[in-house]
C-alpha positions as CSV (number, residue, x, y, z in Angstrom):
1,X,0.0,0.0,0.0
2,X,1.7,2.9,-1.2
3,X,1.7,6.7,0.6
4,X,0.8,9.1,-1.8
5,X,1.9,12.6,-0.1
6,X,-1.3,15.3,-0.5
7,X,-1.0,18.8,-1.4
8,X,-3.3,20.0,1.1
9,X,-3.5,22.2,4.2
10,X,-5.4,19.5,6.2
11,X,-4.2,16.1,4.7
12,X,-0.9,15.0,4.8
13,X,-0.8,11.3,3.1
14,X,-2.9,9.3,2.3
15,X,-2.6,5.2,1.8
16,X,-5.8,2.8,0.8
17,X,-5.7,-1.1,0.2
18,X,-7.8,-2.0,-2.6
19,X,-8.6,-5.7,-1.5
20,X,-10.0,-4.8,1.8
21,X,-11.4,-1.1,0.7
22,X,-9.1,0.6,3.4
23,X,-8.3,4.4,3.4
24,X,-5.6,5.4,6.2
25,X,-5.6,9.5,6.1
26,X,-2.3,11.1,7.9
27,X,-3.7,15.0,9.2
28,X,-0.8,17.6,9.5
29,X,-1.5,17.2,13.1
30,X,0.1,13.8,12.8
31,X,-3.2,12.3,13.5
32,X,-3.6,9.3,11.6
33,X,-7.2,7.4,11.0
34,X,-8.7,4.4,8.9
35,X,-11.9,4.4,7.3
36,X,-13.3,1.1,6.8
37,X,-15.2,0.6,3.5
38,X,-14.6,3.2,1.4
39,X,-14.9,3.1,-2.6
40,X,-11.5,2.9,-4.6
41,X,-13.8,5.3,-6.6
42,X,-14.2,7.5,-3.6
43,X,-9.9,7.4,-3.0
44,X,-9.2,8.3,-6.9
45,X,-11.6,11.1,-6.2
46,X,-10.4,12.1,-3.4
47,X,-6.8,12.3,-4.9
48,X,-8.2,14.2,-7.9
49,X,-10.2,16.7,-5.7
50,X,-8.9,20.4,-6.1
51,X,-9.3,20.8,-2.1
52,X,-8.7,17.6,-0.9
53,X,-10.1,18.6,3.1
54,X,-12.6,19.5,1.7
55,X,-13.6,17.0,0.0
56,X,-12.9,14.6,3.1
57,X,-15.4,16.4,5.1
58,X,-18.1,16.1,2.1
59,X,-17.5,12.4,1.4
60,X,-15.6,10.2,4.0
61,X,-15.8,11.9,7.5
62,X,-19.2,10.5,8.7
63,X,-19.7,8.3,6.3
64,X,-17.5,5.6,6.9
65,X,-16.4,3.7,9.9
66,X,-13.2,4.9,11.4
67,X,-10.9,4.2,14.0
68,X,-7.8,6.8,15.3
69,X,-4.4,4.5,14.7
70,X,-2.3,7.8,16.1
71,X,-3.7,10.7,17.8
72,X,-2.0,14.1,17.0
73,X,1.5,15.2,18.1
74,X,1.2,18.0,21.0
75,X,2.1,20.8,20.0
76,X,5.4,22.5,21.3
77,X,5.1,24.8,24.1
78,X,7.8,27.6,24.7
């Protein structure tokens, strides 16, 4: 499963496994969650899409069953 690197503010990567319809989405946050069930037409969109967060929030947050693999980094404090 290869990770494609996004050109987005909210996405960093993005990895999905065809035979068992898994999407892992990296955030910039570091967070890192799979969504169980999703389309490969839904990924190839969704790789396509001009604003990739945005069109996350239309068509897979929600939608499909998730589950958090990495919560986000804390942020530094100073």
């Amino acid at each position: 499963m290869p990770r494609i690197d996004l050109n987005s503010t909210a996405l960093e990567a993005a990895t999905y496994q065809d035979e068992l319809a898994l999407l892992e989405l990296e955030f910039h946050s570091g967070a890192i969650y799979q969504y169980a069930g999703v389309p490969a037409q839904t990924y190839q969109e969704l790789l396509l899409a001009e604003s990739k967060g945005a069109y996350f929030h239309s068509h897979i947050r929600n939608r499909f069953a998730c589950a958090k693999i990495r919560p986000a980094e804390p942020k530094p404090s100073f």
